[in-house]
N, C-alpha and C positions, 0 to 999 in steps of 0.2 A: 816178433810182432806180426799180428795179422795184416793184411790188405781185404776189406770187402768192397765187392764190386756187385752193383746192382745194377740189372740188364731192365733195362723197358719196352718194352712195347714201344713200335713205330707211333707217333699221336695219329687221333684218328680222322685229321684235317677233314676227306672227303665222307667217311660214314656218318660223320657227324651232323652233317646236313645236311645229308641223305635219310638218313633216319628219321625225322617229323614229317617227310614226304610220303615215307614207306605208311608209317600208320592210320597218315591221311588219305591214301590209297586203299588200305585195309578196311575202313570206315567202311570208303565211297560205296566197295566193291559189296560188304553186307547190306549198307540201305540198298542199293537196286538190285540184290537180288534175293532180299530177306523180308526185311521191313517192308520198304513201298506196293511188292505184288500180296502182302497179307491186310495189307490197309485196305489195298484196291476191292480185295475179297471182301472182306469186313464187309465195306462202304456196298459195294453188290448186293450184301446178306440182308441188310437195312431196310434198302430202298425192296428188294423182292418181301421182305415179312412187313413192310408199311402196304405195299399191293394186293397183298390176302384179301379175298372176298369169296363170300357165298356162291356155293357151287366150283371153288376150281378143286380138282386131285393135288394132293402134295404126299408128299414120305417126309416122316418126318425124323431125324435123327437117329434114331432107336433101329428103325427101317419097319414103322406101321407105316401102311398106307390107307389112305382115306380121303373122302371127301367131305372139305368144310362146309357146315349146315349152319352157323350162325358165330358172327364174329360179334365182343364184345369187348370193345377195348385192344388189350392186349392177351384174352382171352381166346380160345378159339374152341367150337365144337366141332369134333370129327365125326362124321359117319364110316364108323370102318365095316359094317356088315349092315345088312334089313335091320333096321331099328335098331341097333346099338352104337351108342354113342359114346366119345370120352372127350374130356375137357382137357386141355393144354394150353401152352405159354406159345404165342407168336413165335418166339426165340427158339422151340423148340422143333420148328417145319425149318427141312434143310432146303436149300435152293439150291445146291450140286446135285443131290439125290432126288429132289424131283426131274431134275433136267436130265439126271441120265437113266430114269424112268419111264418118264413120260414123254422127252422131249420137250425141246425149247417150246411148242408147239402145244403144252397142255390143255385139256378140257377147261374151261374158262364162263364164266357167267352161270347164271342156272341153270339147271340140269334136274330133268324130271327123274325120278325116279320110282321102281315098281314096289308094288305096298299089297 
């Protein structure tokens, strides 16, 4: 006649409630430093493409630079040379790449330009 014996594992009295802390820790530690600084960005991207106006420099995503000659909506026209112009999406002018272009400091209001 056989005898089996099955061996177990210590219970896991203390992991065990340690463990919903651990992952509620794992969360916290992605929102603040994943989520909340890209929201923040976001909410930055917003309010800088809601301030777009005629006459400032911007770069816009792609890395054209140009200055806006007439905003229309969420429309925007660029001057990127004497007389040539292209149309774009507000969404489309970066506001990290203008600043590390231009400077927080950018050309701003209207601006003559030679013809």
């Amino acid at each position: 006649m056989q005898t089996l014996i099955f061996l177990q594992a210590a219970g896991g009295g203390m992991s065990s409630t340690i463990m919903p802390f651990f992952w509620i820790a794992i969360f916290a530690v992605m929102y603040f430093f994943m989520i909340r600084p890209q929201m923040r960005r976001q909410k930055e991207q917003n309010q800088f493409s809601a301030s777009l106006e005629k006459g400032r420099e911007v770069v816009t995503a792609s890395g054209m630079l140009g200055r806006i000659n007439k905003v229309e909506g969420d429309i925007l026209t660029l001057e990127v040379a004497n007389k040539v112009y292209i149309r774009m999406t507000k969404s489309a002018v970066s506001k990290e790449l203008t600043e590390q272009v231009y400077g927080k400091e950018a050309k701003q209001g209207p601006v003559e330009t030679q013809d």
